[in-house]
TIFIKE-175069 format. One record per residue (C-alpha): x, y, z. Coordinates in steps of 0.5 Angstrom, whole numbers, padded with zeros to 4 digits, always signed. Example, Ala and Ser with C-alpha at 12.3 -4.5 7.8 and 13.67 -1.06 7.14 Angstrom:
+0025-0009+0016;+0027-0002+0014;
//
This chain:
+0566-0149-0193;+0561-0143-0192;+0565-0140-0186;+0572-0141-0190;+0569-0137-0195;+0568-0131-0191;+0575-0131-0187;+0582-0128-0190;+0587-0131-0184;+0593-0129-0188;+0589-0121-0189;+0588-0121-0182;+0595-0123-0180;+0598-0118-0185;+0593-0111-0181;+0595-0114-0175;+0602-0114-0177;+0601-0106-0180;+0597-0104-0175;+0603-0107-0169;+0609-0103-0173;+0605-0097-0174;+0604-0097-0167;+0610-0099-0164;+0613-0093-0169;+0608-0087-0165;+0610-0091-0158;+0617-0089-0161;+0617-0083-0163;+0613-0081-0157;+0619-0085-0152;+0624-0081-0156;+0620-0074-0156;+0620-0075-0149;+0628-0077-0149;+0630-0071-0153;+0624-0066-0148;+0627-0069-0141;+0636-0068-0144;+0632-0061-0147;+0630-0058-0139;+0635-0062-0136;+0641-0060-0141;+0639-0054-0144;+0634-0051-0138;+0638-0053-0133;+0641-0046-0131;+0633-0043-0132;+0630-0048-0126;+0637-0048-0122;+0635-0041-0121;+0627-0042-0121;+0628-0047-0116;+0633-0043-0112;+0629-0037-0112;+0624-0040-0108;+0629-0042-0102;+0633-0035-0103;+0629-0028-0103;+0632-0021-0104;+0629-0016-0099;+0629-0008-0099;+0630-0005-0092;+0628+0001-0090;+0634+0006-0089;+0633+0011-0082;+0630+0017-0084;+0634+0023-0083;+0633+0028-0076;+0631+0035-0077;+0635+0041-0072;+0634+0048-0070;+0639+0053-0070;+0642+0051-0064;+0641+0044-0064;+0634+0042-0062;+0631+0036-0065;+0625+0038-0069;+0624+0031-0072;+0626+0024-0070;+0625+0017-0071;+0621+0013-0065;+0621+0005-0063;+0614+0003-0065;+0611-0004-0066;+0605-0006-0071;+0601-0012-0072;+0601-0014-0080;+0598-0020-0083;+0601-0023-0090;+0594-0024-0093;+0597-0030-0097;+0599-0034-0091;+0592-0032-0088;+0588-0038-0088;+0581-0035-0085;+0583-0027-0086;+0576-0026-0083;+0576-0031-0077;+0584-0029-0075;+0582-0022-0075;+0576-0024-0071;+0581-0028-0066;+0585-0022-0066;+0579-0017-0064;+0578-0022-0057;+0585-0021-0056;+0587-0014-0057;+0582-0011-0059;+0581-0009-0067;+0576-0002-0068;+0572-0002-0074;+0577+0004-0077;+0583-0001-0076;+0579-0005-0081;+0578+0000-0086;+0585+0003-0086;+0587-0005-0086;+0582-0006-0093;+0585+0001-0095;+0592-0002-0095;+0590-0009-0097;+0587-0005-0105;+0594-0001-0105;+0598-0004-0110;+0604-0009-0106;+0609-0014-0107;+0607-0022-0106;+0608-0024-0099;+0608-0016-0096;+0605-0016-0090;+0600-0010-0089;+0599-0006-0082;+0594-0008-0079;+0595-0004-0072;+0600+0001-0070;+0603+0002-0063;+0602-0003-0059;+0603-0004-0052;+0608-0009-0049;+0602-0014-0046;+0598-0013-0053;+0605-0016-0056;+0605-0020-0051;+0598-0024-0052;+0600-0025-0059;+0606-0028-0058;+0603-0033-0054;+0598-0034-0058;+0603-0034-0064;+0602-0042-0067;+0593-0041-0068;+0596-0034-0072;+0599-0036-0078;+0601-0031-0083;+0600-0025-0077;+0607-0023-0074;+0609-0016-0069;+0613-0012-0073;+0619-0006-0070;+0619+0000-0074;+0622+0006-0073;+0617+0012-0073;+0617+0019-0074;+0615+0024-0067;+0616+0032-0068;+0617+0032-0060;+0615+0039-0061;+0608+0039-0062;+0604+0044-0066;+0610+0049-0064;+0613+0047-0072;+0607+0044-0075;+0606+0049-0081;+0613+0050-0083;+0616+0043-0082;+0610+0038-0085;+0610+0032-0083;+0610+0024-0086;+0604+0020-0087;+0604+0013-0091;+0605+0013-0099;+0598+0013-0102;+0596+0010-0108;+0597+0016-0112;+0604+0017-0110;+0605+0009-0110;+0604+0010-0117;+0608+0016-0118;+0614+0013-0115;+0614+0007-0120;+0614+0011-0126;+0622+0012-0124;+0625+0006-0124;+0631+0009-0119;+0626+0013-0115;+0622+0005-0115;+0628+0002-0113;+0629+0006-0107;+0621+0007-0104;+0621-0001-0104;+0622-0001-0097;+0619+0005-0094;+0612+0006-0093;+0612+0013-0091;+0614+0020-0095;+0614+0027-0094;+0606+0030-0094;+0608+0038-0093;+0612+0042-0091;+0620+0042-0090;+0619+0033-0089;+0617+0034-0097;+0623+0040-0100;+0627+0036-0097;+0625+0029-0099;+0630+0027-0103;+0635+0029-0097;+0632+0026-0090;+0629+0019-0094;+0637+0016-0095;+0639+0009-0100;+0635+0003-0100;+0638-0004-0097;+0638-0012-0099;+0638-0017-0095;+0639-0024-0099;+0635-0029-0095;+0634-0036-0094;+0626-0038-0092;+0623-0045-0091;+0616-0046-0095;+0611-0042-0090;+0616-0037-0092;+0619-0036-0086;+0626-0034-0086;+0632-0039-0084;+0638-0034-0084;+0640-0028-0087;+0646-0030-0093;+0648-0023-0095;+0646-0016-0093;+0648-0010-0096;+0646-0004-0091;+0642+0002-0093;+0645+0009-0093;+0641+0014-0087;+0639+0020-0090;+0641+0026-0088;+0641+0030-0083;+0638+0037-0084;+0639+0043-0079;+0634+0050-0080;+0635+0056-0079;+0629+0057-0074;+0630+0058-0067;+0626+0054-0063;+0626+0059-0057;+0622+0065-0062;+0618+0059-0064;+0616+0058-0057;+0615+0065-0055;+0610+0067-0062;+0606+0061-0060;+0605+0064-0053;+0604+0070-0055;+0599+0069-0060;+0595+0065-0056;+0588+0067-0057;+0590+0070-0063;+0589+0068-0071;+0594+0070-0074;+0602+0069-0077;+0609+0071-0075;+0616+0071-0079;+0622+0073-0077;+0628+0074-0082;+0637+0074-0081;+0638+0080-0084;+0646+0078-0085;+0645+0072-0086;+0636+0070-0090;+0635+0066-0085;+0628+0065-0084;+0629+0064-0075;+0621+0064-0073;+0615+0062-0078;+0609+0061-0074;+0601+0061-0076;+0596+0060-0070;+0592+0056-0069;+0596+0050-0070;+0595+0042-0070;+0599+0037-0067;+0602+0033-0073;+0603+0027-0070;+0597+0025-0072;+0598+0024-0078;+0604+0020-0078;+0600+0013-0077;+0594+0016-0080;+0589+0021-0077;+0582+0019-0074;+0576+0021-0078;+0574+0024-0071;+0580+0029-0070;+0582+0030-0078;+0574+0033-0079;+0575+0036-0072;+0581+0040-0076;+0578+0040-0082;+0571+0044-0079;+0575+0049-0074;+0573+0055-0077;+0579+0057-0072;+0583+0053-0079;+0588+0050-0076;+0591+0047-0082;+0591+0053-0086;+0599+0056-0086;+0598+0064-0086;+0604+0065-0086;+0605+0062-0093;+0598+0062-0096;+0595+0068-0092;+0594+0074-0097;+0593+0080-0093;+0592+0087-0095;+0598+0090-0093;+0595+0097-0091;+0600+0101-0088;+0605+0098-0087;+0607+0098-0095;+0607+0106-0093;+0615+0106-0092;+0615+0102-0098;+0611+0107-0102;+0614+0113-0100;+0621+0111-0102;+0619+0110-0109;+0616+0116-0109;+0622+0119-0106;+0627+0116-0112;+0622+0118-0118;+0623+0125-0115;+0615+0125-0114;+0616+0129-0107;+0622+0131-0102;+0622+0130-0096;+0622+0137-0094;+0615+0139-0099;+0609+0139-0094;+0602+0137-0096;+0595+0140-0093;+0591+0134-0090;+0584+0136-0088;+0582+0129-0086;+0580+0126-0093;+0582+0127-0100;+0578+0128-0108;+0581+0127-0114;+0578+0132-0119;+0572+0131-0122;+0570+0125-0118;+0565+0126-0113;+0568+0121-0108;+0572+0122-0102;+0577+0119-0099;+0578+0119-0092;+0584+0119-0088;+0583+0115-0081;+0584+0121-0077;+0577+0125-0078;+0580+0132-0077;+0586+0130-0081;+0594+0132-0079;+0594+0138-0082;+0601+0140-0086;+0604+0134-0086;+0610+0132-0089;+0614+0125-0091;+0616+0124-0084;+0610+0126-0081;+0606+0121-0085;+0610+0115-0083;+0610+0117-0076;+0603+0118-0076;+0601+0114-0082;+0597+0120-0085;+0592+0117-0091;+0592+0124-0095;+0598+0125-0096;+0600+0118-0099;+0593+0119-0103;+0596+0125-0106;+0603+0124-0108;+0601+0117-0110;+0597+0118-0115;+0602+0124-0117;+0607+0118-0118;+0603+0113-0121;+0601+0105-0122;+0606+0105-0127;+0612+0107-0122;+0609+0104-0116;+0609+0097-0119;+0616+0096-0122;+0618+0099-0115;+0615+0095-0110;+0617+0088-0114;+0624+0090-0113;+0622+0089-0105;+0619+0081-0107;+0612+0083-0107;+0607+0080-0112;+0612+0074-0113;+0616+0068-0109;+0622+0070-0107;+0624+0064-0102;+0629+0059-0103;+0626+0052-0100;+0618+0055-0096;+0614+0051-0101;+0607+0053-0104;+0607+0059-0103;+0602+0064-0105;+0605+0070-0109;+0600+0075-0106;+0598+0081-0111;+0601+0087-0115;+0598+0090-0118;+0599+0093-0126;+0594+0096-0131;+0595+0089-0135;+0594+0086-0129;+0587+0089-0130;+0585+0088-0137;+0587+0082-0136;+0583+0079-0130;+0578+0085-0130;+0577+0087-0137;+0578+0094-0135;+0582+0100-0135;+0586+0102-0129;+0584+0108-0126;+0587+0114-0121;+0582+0111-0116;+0586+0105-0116;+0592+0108-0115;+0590+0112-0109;+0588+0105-0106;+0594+0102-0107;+0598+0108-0104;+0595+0106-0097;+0596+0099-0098;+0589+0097-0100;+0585+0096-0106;+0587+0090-0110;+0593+0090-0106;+0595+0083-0103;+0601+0080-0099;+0603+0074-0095;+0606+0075-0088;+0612+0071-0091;+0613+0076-0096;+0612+0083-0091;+0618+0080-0087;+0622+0078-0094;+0621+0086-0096;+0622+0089-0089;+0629+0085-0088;+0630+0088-0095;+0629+0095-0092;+0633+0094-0087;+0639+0091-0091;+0639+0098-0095;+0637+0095-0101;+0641+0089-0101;+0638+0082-0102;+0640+0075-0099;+0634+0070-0100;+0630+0069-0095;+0631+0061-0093;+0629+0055-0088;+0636+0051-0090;+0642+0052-0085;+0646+0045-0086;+0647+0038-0088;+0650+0034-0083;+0654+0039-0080;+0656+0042-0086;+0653+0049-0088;+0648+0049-0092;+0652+0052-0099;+0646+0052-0105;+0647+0059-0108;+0643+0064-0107;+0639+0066-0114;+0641+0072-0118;+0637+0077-0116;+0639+0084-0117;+0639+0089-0111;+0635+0095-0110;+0640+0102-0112;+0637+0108-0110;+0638+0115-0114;+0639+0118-0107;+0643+0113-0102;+0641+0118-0096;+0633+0116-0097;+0635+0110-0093;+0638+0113-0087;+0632+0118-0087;+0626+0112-0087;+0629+0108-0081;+0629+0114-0078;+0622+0116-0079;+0620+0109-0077;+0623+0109-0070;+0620+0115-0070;+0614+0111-0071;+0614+0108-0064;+0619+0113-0060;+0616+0118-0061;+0609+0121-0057;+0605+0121-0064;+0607+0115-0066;+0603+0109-0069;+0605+0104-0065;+0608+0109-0058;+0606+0103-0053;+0612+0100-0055;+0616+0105-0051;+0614+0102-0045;+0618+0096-0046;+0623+0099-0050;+0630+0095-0050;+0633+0097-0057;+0631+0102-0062;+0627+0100-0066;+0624+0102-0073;+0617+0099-0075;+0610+0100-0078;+0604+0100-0077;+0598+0097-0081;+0589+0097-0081;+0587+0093-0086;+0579+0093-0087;+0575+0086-0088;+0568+0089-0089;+0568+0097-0093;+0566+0103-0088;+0561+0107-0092;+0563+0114-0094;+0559+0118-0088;+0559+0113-0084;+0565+0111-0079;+0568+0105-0076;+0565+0102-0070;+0569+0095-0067;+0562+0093-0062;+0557+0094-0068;+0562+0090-0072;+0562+0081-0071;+0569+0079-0069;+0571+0076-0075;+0569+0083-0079;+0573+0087-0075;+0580+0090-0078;+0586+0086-0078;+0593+0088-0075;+0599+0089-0079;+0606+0091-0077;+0612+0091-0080;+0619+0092-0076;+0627+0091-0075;+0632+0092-0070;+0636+0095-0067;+0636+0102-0072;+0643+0103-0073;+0646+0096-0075;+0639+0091-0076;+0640+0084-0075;+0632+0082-0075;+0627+0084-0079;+0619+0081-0077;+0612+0081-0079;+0606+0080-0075;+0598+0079-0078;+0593+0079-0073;+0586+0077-0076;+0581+0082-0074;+0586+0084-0068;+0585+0092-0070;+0588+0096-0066;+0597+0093-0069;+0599+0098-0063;+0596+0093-0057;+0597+0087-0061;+0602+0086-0067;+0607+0091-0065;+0607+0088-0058;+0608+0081-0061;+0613+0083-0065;+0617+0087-0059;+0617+0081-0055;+0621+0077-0061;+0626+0082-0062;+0627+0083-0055;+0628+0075-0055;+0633+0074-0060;+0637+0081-0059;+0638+0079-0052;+0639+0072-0054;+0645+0075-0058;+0648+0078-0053;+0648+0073-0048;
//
């Protein structure tokens, strides 16, 4: 009786009942959930998972297109494509990365910088699954080992690419450049172009310096794909479809390999830089600095050991003076000068000018010496070109004056850039009084004009630039810019040429009149530059130059054996030939080689032998 009164069956039953429906309705909706969320990814999902699912099987892969070849003139190869083999490692597929590389060490042998530049890249920003190099160029028994031992070595395979050799050493190194790995900071710099992205997705090399960076564009090619099907390790099965890449072009100079040649041999022992130009055609035929480098090294990555054997040299064999070498032009801007002066009607070829061996503008206590102590005497224009008298181009230029001066000799290429594809170069310095103010916050004074007219002062220029306004001089005034490019796959090379007005003088004769007092400069016996007769082939017309490194003190003269070498002065010459019809034009800077008769005008004679004999031949 107690109990019943404390139990509700039927209550019980009924919260049962509730509690089974409520129950049962959640395990329905869920079944049905499940039902509408299973025909949701099968159904309306379908085509999304299909293509998921089939992109883990089949994979879309660049392939690198052949880089283009580089040619002189007559058909030397100057940059090729060689067969080498790399051992990379996908880092994803590597179990154990320290203990495979480890293996690797006791089978091949992996050095402690193999390590750092394989960390190096492993950083770089990179697909899934790229393999990253680890060793190039390795031998047939090295490949060997590592195939044999293929199946302790997952993730690591031997890998055949081509690499690109310049088979002529250092003899092109400054003006073709080389190619090294993309960094990080052009990785980057490609990837901000979706197209430019696209087309480096294979290439793992690029264009550093020189003509493999102007031309860049040209050499690298059109990326290819593969489709391709792999098995879960992500080897691949087979290859489904291919589209080809497009080689890149092949590019032909205008350098001539055998000028190239002779200005390394003649400049052995020698610090300095050569150019030598097609006067009819701008062609740059011999751009040489010495010393040199070997720019095979670079392309698969220097050693620390040999990039800081470059690096402190104090030689600096990685500074390109052909380009970058700003020198005081001294007197080989004479002819240039002269010629200004003669169109301003300053002077006359005729009007004479007594030189004592030194020059003082009024009221002004300094002297300026001419380097022949005793002085020329009554000199005339031709005379101070043949025997480069200081005095008589003190006076006449400060009778002309900065502001003549100035205007005249940019009209030739100085003080800017006047090439068409020699990239990074140094525009030198012409000087003007805005200049002046602007960088020294002074005025221009007649002393800096009397400086400028030998060449000196402020006055700077590239070697690259004094060839380019010789050839000027020797075309009467007309321009054809100077250029590297011949042709493009066998076809010439049709880029216009920038508008650049040429130089019309009052008086046409004073052309004529120049080249003669400057083949007077080597055939005469009191001629600058008279040890060239002994070799003389053709006629030619030249200009010598001495540009001071350290100042001489008034009273005091220039002594070589007191002097250390590297504040010796430098050697300039200019040059064209023959006279009549010039076909070359050239300059030679030699650092502290003093004396241009014994040794830039040599150098220049034996180019210009080389090519006019060449040429008939």
């Amino acid at each position: 009786m107690w109990e019943q009164s404390f139990r509700d069956t039927s209550a019980e039953k009924s919260i049962f009942r509730n509690r089974t429906i409520v129950l049962g309705s959640i395990i329905f909706l869920m079944l049905c959930g499940l039902a509408w969320r299973m025909m949701y990814l099968q159904i309306d999902l379908h085509e999304k998972y299909r293509d998921l699912s089939e992109n883990n099987r089949i994979q879309l892969k660049p392939i690198a297109p052949n880089r283009g070849l580089i040619y002189d003139r007559n058909g030397v190869l100057l940059a090729e494509n060689v067969p080498a083999y790399s051992l990379t490692l996908v880092p994803e597929r590597v179990r154990d990365l320290e203990q495979t590389i480890a293996y690797l060490d006791q089978l091949i042998g992996i050095s402690e910088r193999h390590r750092e530049q394989f960390e190096k890249r492993r950083k770089y920003r990179r697909r899934p699954f790229e393999p990253v190099v680890l060793r190039h160029k390795l031998s047939e028994d090295e490949i060997a080992r590592i195939q044999v031992n293929r199946s302790f070595l997952p993730g690591v395979d031997v890998e055949a690419r081509l690499v690109r050799h310049y088979p002529q050493g250092d003899t092109f190194a400054h003006v073709l450049g080389y190619v090294a790995r993309i960094n990080q900071k052009e990785q980057q710099k490609l990837d901000e172009d979706e197209d430019t992205k696209r087309q480096y997705s294979a290439s793992r090399y690029i264009g550093k310096i020189g003509i493999e960076r102007r031309y860049e564009r040209d050499l690298h090619g059109q990326v290819g794909y593969q489709k391709v099907e792999t098995n879960a390790r992500g080897r691949i099965l087979r290859v489904i479809e291919q589209t080809d890449p497009v080689p890149g072009d092949d590019i032909t100079l205008q350098l001539d390999t055998r000028l190239q040649k002779l200005a390394e041999k003649e400049m052995q022992g020698y610090r300095g830089a050569l150019v030598a130009i097609d006067i009819a055609s701008g062609g740059i035929i011999s751009l040489y600095s010495n010393p040199s480098y070997d720019p095979n090294l670079f392309v698969t990555g220097i050693s620390h050991k040999d990039y800081s054997s470059l690096r402190n040299n104090p030689d600096l064999p990685l500074f390109d003076r052909t380009r970058r070498g700003q020198y005081p032009p001294a007197s080989t801007l004479k002819p240039f000068v002269g010629l200004a002066m003669l169109d301003a009607n300053i002077t006359s070829w005729d009007e004479q000018i007594h030189d004592p061996g030194w020059y003082q503008l009024p009221n002004d206590k300094r002297v300026y010496r001419d380097w022949k102590r005793r002085g020329h005497g009554l000199v005339n224009m031709e005379t101070a070109i043949v025997q480069s008298c200081d005095t008589y181009f003190y006076e006449t230029a400060v009778r002309t004056g900065i502001d003549t001066l100035s205007p005249f000799l940019a009209q030739f290429g100085f003080g800017r850039d006047m090439t068409l594809d020699v990239n990074n170069t140094l525009t030198g310095l012409l000087p003007t009084r805005d200049w002046k103010r602007a960088h020294n916050g002074s005025f221009w004074y007649a002393g800096d004009t009397v400086n400028l007219g030998i060449g000196q002062g402020y006055m700077l220029a590239t070697p690259l630039q004094l060839a380019t306004a010789t050839a000027v001089l020797a075309n009467r005034g007309k321009w054809v810019t100077p250029r590297l490019i011949y042709a493009h796959n066998n076809e010439l090379d049709t880029v216009p040429h920038p508008d650049i007005p040429d130089i019309k003088l009052q008086n046409e004769q004073h052309w004529d009149r120049m080249f003669r007092a400057m083949e007077k400069v080597i055939s005469s016996p009191w001629g600058t530059a008279r040890r060239l007769r002994a070799r003389l082939k053709y006629p030619i017309a030249g200009k010598s130059g001495t540009a001071q490194v350290v100042g001489i003190k008034q009273n005091e003269e220039y002594d070589s054996e007191a002097l250390q070498e590297r504040l010796r002065d430098h050697a300039l010459f200019i040059a064209f030939a023959p006279v009549e019809k010039p076909e070359i034009a050239i300059a030679v800077v030699i650092e502290n080689g003093e004396s241009a008769g014994r040794t830039a005008g040599p150098i220049a004679q034996s180019i210009i032998n080389e090519y006019l004999g060449g040429a008939e031949g």
